[in-house]
C-alpha positions as CSV (number, residue, x, y, z in Angstrom):
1,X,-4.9,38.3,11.7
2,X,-1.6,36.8,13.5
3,X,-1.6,32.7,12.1
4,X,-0.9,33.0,8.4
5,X,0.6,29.5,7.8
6,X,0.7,26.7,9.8
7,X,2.2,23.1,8.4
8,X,3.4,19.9,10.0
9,X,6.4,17.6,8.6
10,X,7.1,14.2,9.5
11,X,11.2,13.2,9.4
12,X,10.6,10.8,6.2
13,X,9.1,10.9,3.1
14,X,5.9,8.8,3.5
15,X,5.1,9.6,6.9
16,X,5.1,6.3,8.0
17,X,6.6,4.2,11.0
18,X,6.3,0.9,12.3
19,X,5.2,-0.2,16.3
20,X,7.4,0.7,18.5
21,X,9.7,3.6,16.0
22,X,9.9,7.1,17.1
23,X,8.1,10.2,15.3
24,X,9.9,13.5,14.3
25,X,8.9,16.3,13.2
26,X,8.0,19.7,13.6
27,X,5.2,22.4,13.0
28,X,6.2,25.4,11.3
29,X,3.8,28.4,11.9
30,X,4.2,31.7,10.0
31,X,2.7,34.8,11.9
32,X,2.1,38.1,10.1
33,X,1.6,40.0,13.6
34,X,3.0,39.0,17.3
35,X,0.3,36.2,18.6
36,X,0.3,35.8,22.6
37,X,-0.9,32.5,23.6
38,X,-0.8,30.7,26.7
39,X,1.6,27.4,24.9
40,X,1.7,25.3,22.0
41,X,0.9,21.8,23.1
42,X,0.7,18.7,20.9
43,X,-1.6,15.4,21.2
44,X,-0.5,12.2,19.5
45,X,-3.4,9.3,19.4
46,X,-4.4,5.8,18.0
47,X,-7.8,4.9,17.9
48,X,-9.9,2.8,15.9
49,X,-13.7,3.6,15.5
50,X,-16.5,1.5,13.5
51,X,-19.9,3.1,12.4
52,X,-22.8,2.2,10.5
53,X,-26.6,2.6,10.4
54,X,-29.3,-0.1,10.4
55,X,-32.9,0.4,9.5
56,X,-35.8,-1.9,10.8
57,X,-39.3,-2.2,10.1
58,X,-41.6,-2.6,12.6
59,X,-45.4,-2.6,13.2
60,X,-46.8,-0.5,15.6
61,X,-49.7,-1.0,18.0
62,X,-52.1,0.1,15.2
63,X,-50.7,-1.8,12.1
64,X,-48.8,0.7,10.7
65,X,-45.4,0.2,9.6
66,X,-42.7,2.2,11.2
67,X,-38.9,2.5,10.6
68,X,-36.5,2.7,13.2
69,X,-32.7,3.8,12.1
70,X,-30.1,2.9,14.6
71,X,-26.4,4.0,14.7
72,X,-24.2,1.5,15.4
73,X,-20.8,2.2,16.9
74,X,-17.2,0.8,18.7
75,X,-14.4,2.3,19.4
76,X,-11.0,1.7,20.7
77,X,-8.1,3.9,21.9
78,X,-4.8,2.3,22.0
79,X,-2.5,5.3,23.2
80,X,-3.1,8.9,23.5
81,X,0.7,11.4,24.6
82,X,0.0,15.0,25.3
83,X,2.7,17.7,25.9
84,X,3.3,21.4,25.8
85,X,6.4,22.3,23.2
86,X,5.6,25.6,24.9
87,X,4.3,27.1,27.9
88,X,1.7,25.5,30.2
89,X,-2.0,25.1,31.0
90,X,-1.8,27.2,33.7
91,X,1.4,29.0,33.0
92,X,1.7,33.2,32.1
93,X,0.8,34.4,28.4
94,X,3.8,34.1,25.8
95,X,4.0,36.2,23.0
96,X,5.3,34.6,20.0
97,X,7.0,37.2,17.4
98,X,6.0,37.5,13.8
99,X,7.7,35.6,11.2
100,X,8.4,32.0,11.0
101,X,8.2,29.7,14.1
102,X,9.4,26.3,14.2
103,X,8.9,23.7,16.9
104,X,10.2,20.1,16.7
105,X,8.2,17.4,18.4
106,X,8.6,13.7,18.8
107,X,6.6,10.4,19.9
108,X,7.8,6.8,20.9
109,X,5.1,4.3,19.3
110,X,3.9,1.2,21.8
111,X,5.6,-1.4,20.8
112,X,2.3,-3.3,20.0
113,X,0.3,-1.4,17.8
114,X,-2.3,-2.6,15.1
115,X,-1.6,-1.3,11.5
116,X,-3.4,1.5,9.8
117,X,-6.7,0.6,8.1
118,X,-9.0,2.7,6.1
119,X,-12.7,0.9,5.5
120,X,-16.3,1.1,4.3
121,X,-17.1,1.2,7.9
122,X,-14.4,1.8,10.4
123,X,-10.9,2.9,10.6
124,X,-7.4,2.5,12.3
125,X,-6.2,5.8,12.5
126,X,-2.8,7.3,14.2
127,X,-3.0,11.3,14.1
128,X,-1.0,14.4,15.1
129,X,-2.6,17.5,16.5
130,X,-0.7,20.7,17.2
131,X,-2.3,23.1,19.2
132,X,-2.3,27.1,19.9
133,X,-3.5,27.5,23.6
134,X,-5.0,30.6,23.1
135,X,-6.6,32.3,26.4
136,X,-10.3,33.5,26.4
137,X,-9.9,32.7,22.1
138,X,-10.8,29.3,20.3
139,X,-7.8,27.0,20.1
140,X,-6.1,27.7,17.0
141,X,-5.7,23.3,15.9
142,X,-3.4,21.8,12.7
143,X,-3.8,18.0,12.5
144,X,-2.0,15.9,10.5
145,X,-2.6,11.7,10.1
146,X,0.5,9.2,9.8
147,X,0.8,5.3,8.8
148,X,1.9,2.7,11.7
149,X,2.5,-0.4,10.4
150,X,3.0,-3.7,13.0
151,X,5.5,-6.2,10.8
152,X,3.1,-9.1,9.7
153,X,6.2,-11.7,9.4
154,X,5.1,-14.5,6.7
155,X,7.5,-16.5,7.3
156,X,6.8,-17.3,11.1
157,X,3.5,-19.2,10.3
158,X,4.8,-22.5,7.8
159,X,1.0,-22.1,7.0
160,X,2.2,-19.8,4.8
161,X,4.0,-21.5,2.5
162,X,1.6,-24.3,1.6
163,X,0.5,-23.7,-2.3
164,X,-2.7,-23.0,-3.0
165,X,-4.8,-26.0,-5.0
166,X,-8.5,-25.6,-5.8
167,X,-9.9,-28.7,-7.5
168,X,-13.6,-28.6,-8.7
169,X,-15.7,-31.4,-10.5
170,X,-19.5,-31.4,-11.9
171,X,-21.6,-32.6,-14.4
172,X,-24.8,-31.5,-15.7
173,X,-28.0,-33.3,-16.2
174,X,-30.1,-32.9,-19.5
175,X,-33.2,-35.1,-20.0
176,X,-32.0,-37.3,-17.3
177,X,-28.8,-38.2,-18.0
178,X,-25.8,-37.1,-16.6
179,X,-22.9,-35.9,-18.8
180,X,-19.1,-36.6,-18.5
181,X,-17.5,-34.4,-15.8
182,X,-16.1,-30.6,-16.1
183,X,-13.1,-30.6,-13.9
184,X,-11.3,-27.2,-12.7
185,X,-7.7,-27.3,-11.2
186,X,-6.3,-23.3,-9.9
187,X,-3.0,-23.2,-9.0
188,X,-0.8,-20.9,-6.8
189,X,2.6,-21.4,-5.6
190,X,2.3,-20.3,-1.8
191,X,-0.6,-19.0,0.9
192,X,1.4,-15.7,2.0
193,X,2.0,-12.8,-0.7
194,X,3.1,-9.0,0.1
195,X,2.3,-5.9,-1.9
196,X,4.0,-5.4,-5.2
197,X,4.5,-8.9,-5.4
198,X,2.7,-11.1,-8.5
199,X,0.8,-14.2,-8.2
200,X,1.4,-16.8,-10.6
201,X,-1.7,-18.7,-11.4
202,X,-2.3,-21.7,-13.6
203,X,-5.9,-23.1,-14.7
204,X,-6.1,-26.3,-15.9
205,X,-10.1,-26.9,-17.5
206,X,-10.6,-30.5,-18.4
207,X,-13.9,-29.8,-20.1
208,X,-15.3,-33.7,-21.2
209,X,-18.9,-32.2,-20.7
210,X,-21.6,-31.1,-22.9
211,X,-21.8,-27.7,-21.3
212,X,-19.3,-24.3,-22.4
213,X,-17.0,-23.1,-20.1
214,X,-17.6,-19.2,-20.4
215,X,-15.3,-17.6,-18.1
216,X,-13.1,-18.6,-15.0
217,X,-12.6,-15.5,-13.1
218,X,-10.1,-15.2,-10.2
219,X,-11.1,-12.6,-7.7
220,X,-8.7,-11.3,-4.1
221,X,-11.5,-10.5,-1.8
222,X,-11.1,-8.4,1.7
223,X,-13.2,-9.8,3.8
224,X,-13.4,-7.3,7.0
225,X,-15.9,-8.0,10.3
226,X,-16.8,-4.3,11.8
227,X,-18.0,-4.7,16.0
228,X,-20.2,-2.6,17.5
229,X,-20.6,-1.9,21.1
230,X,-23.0,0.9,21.5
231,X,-26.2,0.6,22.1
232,X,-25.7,-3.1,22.0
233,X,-23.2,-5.6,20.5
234,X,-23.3,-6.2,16.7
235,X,-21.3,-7.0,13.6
236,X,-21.5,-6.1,10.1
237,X,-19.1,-8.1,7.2
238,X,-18.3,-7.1,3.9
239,X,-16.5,-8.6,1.5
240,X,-15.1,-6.4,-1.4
241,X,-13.0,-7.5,-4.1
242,X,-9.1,-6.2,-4.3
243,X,-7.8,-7.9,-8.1
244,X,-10.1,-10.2,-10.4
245,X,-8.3,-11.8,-13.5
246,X,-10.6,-13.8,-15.8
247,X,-10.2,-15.9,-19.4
248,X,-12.1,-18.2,-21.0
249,X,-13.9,-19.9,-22.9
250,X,-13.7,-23.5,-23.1
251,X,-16.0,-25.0,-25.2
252,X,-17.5,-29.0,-24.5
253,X,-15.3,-31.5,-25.0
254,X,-11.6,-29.8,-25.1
255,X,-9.1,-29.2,-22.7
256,X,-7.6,-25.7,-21.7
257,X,-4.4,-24.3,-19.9
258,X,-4.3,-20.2,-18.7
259,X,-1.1,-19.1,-17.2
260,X,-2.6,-15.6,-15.3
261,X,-1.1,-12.9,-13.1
262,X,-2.5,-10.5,-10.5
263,X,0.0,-8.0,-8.6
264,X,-0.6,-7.4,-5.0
265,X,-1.9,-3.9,-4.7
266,X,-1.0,-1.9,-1.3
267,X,-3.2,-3.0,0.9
268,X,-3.3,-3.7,4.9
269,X,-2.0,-6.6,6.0
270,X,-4.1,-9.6,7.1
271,X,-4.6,-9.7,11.1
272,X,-5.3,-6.6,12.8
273,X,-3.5,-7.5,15.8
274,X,-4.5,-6.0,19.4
275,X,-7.9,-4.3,17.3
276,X,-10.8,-6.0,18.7
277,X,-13.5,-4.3,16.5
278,X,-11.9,-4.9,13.1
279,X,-11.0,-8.6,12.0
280,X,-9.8,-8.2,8.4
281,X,-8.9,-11.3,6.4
282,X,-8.3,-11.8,2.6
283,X,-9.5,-15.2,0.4
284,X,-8.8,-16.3,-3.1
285,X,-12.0,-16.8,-4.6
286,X,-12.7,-19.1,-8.3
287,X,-16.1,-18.8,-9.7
288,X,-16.8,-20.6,-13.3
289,X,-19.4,-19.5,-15.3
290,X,-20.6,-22.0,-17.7
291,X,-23.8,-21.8,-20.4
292,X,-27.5,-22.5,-20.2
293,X,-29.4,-22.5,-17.5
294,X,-26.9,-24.8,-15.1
295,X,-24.9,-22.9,-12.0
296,X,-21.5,-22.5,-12.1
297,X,-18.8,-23.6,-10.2
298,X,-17.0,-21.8,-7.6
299,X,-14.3,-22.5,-4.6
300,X,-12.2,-20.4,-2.4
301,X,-9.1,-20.5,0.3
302,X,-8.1,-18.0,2.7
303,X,-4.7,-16.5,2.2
304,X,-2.1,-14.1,3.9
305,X,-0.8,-10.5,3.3
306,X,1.9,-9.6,5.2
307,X,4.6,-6.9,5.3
308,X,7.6,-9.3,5.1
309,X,7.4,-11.4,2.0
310,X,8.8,-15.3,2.2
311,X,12.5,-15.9,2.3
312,X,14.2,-19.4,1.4
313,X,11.9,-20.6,-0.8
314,X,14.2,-21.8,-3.3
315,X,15.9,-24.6,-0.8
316,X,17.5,-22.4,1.3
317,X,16.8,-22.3,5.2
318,X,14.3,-20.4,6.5
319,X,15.1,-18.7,10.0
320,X,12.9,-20.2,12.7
321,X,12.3,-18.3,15.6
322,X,15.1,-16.0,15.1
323,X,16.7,-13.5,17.7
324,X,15.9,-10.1,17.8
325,X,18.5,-7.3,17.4
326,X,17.9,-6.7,21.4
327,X,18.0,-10.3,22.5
328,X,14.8,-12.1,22.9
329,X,12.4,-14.3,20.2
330,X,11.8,-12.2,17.1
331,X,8.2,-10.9,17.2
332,X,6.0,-9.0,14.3
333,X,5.0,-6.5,17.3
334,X,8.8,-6.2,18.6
335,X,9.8,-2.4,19.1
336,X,12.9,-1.1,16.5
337,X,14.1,1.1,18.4
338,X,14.6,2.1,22.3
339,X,11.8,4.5,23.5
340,X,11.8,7.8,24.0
341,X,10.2,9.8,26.4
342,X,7.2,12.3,25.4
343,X,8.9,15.8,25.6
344,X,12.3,15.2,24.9
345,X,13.2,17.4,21.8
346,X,13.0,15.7,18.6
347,X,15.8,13.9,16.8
348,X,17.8,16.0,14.6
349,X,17.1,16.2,11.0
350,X,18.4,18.2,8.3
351,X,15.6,20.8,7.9
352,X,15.1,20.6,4.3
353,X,12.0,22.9,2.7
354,X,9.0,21.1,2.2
355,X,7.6,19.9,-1.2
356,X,4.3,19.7,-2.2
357,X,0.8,21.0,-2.1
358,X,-2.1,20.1,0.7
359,X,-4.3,19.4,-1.7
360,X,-2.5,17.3,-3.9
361,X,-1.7,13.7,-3.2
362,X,0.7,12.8,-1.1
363,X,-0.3,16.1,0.7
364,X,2.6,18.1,2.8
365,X,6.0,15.6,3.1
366,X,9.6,16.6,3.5
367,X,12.2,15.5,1.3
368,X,14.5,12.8,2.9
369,X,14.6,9.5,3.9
370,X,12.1,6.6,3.6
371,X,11.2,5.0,7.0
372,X,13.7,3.7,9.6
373,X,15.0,0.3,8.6
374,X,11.9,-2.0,9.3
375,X,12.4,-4.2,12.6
376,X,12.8,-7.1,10.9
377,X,15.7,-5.9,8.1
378,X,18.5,-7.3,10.6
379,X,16.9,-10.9,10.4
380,X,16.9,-11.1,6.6
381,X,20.1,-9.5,5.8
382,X,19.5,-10.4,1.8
383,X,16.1,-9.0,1.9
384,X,15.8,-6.1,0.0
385,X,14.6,-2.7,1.4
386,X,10.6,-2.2,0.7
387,X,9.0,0.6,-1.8
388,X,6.1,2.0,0.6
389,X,3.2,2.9,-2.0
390,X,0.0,4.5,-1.1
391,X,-3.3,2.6,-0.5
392,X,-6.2,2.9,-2.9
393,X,-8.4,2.5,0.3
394,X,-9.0,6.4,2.0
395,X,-10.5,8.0,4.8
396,X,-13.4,9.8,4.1
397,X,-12.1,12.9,6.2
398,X,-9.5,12.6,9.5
399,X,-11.7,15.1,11.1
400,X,-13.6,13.5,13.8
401,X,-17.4,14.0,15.1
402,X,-17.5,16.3,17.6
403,X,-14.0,17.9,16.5
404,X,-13.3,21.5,16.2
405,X,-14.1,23.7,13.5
406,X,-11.4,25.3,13.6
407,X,-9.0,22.3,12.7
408,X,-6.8,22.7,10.2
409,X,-6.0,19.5,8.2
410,X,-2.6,19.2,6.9
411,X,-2.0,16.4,3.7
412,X,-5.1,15.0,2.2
413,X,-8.3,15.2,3.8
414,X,-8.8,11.8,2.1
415,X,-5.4,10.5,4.2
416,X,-4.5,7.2,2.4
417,X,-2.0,4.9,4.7
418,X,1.4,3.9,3.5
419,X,2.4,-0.1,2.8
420,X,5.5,-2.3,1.8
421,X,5.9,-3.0,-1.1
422,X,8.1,-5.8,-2.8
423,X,8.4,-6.1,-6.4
424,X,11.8,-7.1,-6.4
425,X,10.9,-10.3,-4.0
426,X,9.0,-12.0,-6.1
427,X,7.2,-15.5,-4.9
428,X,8.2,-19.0,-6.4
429,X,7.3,-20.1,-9.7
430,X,4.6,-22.7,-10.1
431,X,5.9,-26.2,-10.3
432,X,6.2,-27.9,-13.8
């Protein structure tokens, strides 16, 4: 048989780096016999990819009515590294001795990376392959996916920190006349919110009408543009809803105050930056549902999630344009840490035995610890360290069109990204 085991392990717990960090790891393989192979190489890529189907109708020469399916498609590659951790492509046959192998490998990010995003029609998608170059045999493949995340800084746009105010007025005719006005006042403290973090929301309902308030629902929508390039250029937008929050009612003629909450789930932050087929954007949606046969009301604002939650907000100075630990403007797409060429062996790491089960959630990780201090961390020394939590947003599979057969997929098929998290950074209350 020869290959009886073969696992990859990132060098922290969540498998999950920002732009511009360095990967460690290692594959461990377990033969039962002696294999010879010609080298073990492995291939490190970012890509993104968008896909979707479109049916049309048409009429043909003789009247009939014909449907046409067409596959819409874009992709991107942003870096792909490829190096042998043994032997060559063109090098002698190695035999490898039974038992357990291990290999360490390791991967400096570009320092301008967008983060990892899992969608409805498309995907940002950073993967590991380890490979068994096996002459005049299929190529024995283990793959692996990881979480890059590029620092979304919310406190370099003052945008940011504006509070959120949705006002909405309208009365309702009834055997022409008009009644007294239903007014709606939402409330939010600031424009920029991180995962783990909870919105404070007030609705004020001045309800003079004759008409009952039923519900006034709060919905966080992402709001993502897919582009196509292939056969011609096209977009597809879809707008799915993250949190809702609702109460209610308020009947004519009285007057009504809800203080709500929604927590921030982990989800990818707003602005894909340097993906040009996947715009991604969040809004903060009120829709008012009132009785009888008249429409509702309904208003919305854009908002930010980012990765680094709002400092200073209770007087104290925020940092504008602050230095970077290298020298230089501070920038969300900075690099942490000075690069390091493909093939030099991998950082050292205490080679702990892995937890976990490949099926499970969570997948194959290594105990140890969580990511390398963010870029950022030296900027904000009083900001706390982040809790990375997995998204509920999933790939369908990592394997690609076209791949092997013969890949191995290492973690969850499903692969989920990592994100910040800040529960203990919470936003400011709503004024008084």
């Amino acid at each position: 048989m020869g290959l009886k085991e073969a696992n990859i392990y990132f060098d922290n717990q969540f498998s999950t780096y920002y732009a511009g960090q360095t990967v460690n790891g290692r594959i461990e393989y377990v033969f039962d016999s002696p294999k010879k192979v010609r080298g073990i190489h492995v291939k490190f890529k970012g890509e993104a990819h968008t896909e979707w189907a479109e049916s049309k109708e048409e009429q043909n020469s003789d009247g009939k009515t014909e449907s046409t399916n067409t596959m819409h498609t874009g992709h991107e590659e942003y870096f792909q590294i490829s190096y042998y951790l043994l032997g060559s492509s063109s090098g002698n046959e190695i035999e490898i001795p039974a038992g357990k192998q291990v290999y360490n490998f390791t991967c400096a990010l570009p320092p301008v990376l967008p983060s990892s995003f899992e969608g409805q029609f498309g995907y940002i998608r950073y993967t590991v392959k380890v490979v068994l170059d096996r002459p005049w045999k299929f190529d024995q493949e283990t793959k692996m996916a990881f979480t890059v995340i590029n620092a979304f800084d919310l406190n370099l746009n003052p945008s940011y920190k504006e509070p959120i105010h949705i006002q909405m007025e309208k009365t309702f005719c009834c055997f022409c006349c008009a009644s007294a006005p239903l007014s709606v006042d939402v409330q939010a403290p600031v424009s920029g919110y991180c995962p783990g973090q909870v919105i404070p929301i007030r609705v004020d309902v001045d309800n003079k009408s004759n008409v009952q308030v039923h519900l006034v629902k709060i919905l966080i929508r992402k709001v993502v543009t897919y582009r196509a390039t292939s056969p011609t250029n096209a977009t597809k937008k879809t707008k799915d809803i993250v949190l809702t929050i609702q109460d209610g009612p308020a009947p004519a003629g009285t007057t009504k105050t809800w203080n709500l909450q929604l927590e921030v789930p982990p989800i990818p932050p707003s602005d894909l930056v340097n993906c040009n087929i996947i715009d991604l954007d969040y809004d903060f949606k009120v829709e008012c549902s009132v009785s009888g046969m008249h429409l509702g009301l309904d208003g919305k604002k854009y908002i930010a999630i980012g990765t680094v939650p709002l400092v200073g907000m209770a007087g104290q100075a925020l940092p504008s344009a602050p230095a970077s630990p290298g020298g230089g403007q501070y920038s969300p797409s900075q690099p942490a840490v000075l690069p390091v060429s493909p093939g030099q062996p991998a950082q050292p790491y205490a080679p702990s035995a892995p937890t976990g089960d490949p099926s499970a959630p969570g997948g194959w990780v290594m105990p140890g610890p969580a990511p390398d201090q963010p870029p950022y961390q030296t900027l904000y020394p009083t900001l706390s360290q982040p809790v990375y939590k997995e998204s509920p947003y999933t790939a369908r599979t990592i394997q690609e069109r076209g791949e092997s057969n013969h890949v191995m997929i290492r973690g969850p098929n499903n692969f989920a990204p990592f994100y910040p998290t800040y529960a203990a950074v919470q936003p400011p209350p709503l004024p008084q």
